[in-house]
MARKELO-113880 format. One record per residue (C-alpha): residue number from 0; residue in three letters; x, y, z. Coordinates in pm, whole numbers, plus 50000, padded with zeros to 5 digits. Each point is the difference from the previous one (the first is absolute). Last residue first. Example, Ala and Ser with C-alpha at 12.3 -4.5 7.8 and 13.67 -1.06 7.14 Angstrom:
2
+------+--------+-------+-------+-------+
! doza ! lumlum !     x !     y !     z !
+------+--------+-------+-------+-------+
!    1 !    ser ! 51367 ! 49894 ! 50714 !
!    0 !    ala ! 49863 ! 49656 ! 50066 !
+------+--------+-------+-------+-------+
This chain:
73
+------+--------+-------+-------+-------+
! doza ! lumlum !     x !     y !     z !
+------+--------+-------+-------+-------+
!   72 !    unk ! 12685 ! 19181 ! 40087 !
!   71 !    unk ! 50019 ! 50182 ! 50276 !
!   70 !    unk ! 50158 ! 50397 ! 50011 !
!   69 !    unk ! 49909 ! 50047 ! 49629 !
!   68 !    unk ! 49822 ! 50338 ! 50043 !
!   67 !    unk ! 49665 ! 49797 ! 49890 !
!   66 !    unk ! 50060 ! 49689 ! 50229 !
!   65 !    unk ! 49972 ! 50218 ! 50293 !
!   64 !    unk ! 49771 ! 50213 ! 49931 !
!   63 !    unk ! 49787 ! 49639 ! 49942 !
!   62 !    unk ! 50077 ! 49877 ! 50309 !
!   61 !    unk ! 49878 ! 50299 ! 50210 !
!   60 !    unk ! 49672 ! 50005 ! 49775 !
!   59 !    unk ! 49927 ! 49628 ! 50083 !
!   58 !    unk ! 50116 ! 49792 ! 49641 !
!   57 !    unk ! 49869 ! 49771 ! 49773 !
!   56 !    unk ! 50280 ! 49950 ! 49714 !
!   55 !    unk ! 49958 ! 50002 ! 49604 !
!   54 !    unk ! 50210 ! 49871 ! 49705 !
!   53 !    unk ! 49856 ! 49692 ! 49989 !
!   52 !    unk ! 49636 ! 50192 ! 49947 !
!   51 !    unk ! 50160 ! 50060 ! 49656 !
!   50 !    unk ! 49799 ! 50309 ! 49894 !
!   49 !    unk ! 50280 ! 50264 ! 49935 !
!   48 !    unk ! 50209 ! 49688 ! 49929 !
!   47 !    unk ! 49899 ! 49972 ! 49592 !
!   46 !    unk ! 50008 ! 50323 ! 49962 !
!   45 !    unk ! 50371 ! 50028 ! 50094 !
!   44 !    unk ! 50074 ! 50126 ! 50384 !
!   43 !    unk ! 50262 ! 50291 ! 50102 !
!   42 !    unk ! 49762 ! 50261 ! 50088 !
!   41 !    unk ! 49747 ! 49746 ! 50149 !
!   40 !    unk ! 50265 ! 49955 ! 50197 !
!   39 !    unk ! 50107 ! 49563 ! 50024 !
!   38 !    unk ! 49880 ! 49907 ! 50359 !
!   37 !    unk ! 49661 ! 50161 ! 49898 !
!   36 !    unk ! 49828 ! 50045 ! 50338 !
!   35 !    unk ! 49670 ! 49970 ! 50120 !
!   34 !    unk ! 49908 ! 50186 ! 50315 !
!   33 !    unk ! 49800 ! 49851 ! 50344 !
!   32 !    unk ! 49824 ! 50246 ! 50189 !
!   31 !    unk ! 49617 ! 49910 ! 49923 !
!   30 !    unk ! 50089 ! 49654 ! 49958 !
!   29 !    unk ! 50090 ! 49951 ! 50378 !
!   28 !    unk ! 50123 ! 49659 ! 49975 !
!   27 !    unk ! 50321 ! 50029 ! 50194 !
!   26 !    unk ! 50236 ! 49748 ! 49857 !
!   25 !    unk ! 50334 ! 50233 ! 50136 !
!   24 !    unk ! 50223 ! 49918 ! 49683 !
!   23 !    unk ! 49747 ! 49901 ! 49678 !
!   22 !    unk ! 49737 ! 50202 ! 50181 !
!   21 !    unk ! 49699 ! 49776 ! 49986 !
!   20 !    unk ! 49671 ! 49929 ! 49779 !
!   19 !    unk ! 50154 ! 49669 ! 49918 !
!   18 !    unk ! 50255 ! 50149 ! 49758 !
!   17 !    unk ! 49862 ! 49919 ! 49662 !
!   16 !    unk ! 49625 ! 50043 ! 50128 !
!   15 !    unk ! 50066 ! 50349 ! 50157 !
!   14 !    unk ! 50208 ! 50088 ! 49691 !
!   13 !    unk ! 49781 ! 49956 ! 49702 !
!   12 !    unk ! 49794 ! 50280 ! 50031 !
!   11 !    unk ! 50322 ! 50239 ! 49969 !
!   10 !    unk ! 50057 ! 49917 ! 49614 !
!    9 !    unk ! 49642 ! 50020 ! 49959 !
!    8 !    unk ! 50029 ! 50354 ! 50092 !
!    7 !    unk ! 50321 ! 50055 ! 49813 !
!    6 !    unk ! 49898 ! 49899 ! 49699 !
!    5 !    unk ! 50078 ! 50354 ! 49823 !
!    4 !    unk ! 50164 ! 50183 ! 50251 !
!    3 !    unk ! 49784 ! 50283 ! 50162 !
!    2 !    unk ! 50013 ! 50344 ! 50013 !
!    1 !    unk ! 49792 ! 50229 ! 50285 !
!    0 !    unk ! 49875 ! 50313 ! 49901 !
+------+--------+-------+-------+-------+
């Protein structure tokens, strides 16, 4: 069984519009590939940011392993 944040589906429409479709570093458009981040952990995020598409990147999947150990910010 798969869980799922509350919102988070909605949360992730809103990305390919907000960035342009693109990786927010390379600006490939494969949407298939391309990851959205919280730049605040959803660990670490009030309720009021879980869903703040401010607090969200578009990233390739070499970009966003990256960004999620901390070694770009």
């Amino acid at each position: 069984m798969v869980t799922a944040r509350v919102g988070q589906g909605f949360y992730c429409q809103q990305f390919p519009e907000n960035w342009d479709g693109k990786c927010a570093v390379l600006k490939t458009d494969i949407l298939p590939i391309l990851i959205v981040s919280h730049i605040v952990p959803w660990s670490e995020s009030t309720d009021g940011e879980w869903l703040d598409i401010e607090d969200g990147i578009l990233l390739s999947p070499l970009y966003d392993a990256i960004f999620d150990e901390k070694l770009i910010f």
